[in-house]
C-alpha positions, 0 to 999 in steps of 0.5 A, a space after each residue: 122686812 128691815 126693822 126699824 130699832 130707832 121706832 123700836 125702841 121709842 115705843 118700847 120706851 112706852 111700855 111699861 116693861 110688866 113683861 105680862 103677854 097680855 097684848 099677846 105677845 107672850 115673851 115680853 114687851 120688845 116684841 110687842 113694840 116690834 109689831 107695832 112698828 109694823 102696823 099692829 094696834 097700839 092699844 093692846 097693854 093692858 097694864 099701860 091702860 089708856 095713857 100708853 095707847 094715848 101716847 103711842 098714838 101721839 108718837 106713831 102720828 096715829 088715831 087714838 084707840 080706846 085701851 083694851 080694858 083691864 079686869 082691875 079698877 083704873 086708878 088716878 093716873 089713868 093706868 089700872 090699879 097695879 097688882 103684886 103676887 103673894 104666895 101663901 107659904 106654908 102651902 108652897 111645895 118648892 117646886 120651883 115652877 113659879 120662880 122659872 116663869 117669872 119674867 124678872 126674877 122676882 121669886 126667890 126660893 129653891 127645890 122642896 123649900 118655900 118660896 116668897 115674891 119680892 114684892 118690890 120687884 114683882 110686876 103683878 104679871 101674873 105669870 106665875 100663878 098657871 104653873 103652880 100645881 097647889 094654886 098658893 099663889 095670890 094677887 092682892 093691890 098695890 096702892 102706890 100711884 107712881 110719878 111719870 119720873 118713878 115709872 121711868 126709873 122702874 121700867 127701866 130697871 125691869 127691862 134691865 131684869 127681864 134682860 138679865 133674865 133673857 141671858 141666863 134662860 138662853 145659857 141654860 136652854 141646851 142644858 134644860 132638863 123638864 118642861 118649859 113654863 113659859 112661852 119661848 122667848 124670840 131671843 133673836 129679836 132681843 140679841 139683834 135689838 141689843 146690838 143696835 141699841 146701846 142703852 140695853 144689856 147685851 144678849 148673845 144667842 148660844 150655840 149647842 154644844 157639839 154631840 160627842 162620840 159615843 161613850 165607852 160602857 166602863 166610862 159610862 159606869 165610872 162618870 155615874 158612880 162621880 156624880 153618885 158620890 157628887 150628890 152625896 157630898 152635895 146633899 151632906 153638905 147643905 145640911 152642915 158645912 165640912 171643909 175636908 168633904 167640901 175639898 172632896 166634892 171639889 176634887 170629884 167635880 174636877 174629875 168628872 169634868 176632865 172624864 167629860 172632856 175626855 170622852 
């Protein structure tokens, strides 16, 4: 089936880039105003509330439907009260399991070290609390009640996020080490959807790299002891700054890079 990005877009338009999967579609909105440009129902987002499933039906020409509700009061503008996660830092542990599940890199931290949510980014999606293994994380309300031009600029600015976010998990997904946190994303959609659409970032679809032939066992030993004493450097140099090992750490990426290539 041919996809209609025009419509797509309009309704993505509508939505407001939370990015949560709470309408069930787990990898963002784009998704979800595909469906519905095929027929699903248009009152699925939760944090949308009733004006967005009012105003979808206006522009798909459709009966209006009740809004599934939400588990938060519903504020002023009709939408339901906007949450915004906390994590409890001095219980964080660093693993780093939130920060791979927020949909606009919203968490900001590093292994085995605290991490904190920018509350003015954070969506209140709530992603990010499942993952966490010690259950440090909270959802406490954001009063704001934002105008129809304010919204439009956040979710705007989110979809650009959860764009950017889209493009450098598909670089990293063949060089991905541990579990996924979160539901694989149709980049597909999203790469055919950006190219058909030019007010959206770009997304390309990366290829895996081509398996290479087996690595002789002396070469294997020598690229182990590089990224030995590249560790070393590394974890050295992150306690204080030394510029001569700083060159040496240089020096040693330089040579397990050629080694690579090589093999």
């Amino acid at each position: 089936m041919s996809l209609d990005f025009s419509l797509i877009q309009q309704i993505d338009a509508k939505l407001p880039q939370t990015q949560c999967g709470l309408c069930g579609h787990r990898d963002g909105c784009l998704p979800y105003a595909q469906a519905i440009s095929q027929g699903e129902d248009a009152n699925k987002c939760i944090p949308g509330g009733q004006p967005v499933a009012d105003a979808l039906s206006t522009l798909l020409g459709r009966p209006a439907l009740t809004a599934l509700k939400s588990e938060w009061p519903i504020q002023q503008n009709g939408r339901p009260q906007r949450m915004k996660a906390v994590i409890r830092e001095d219980e964080c542990i660093g693993c780093t399991k939130c920060i791979s599940a927020c949909p606009v890199d919203a968490i900001i931290g590093s292994g085995k070290q605290m991490h904190t949510v920018l509350s003015d980014l954070c969506t209140g999606c709530e992603l990010c609390i499942a993952p966490c293994p010690v259950d440090c994380i909270d959802l406490i309300a954001d009063t704001q009640i934002l105008n129809t031009e304010q919204q439009q600029l956040e979710q705007d600015d989110l979809r650009h996020r959860y764009y950017a976010h889209i493009q450098r998990e598909e670089k990293q997904r063949f060089a991905r080490r541990g579990p996924i946190v979160k539901a694989e994303i149709n980049t597909g959609l999203f790469a055919e959807f950006s190219q058909h659409i030019q007010s959206v970032p770009s997304i390309e679809i990366q290829k895996p790299i081509e398996e290479k032939t087996e690595i002789d066992p002396q070469t294997t030993i020598q690229m182990a002891r590089l990224r030995t004493q590249i560790k070393k450097l590394e974890k050295q140099l992150s306690v204080r700054e030394d510029a001569k090992k700083r060159e040496q750490l240089a020096q040693l990426l330089q040579q397990i890079t050629a080694t690579e290539a090589m093999s």
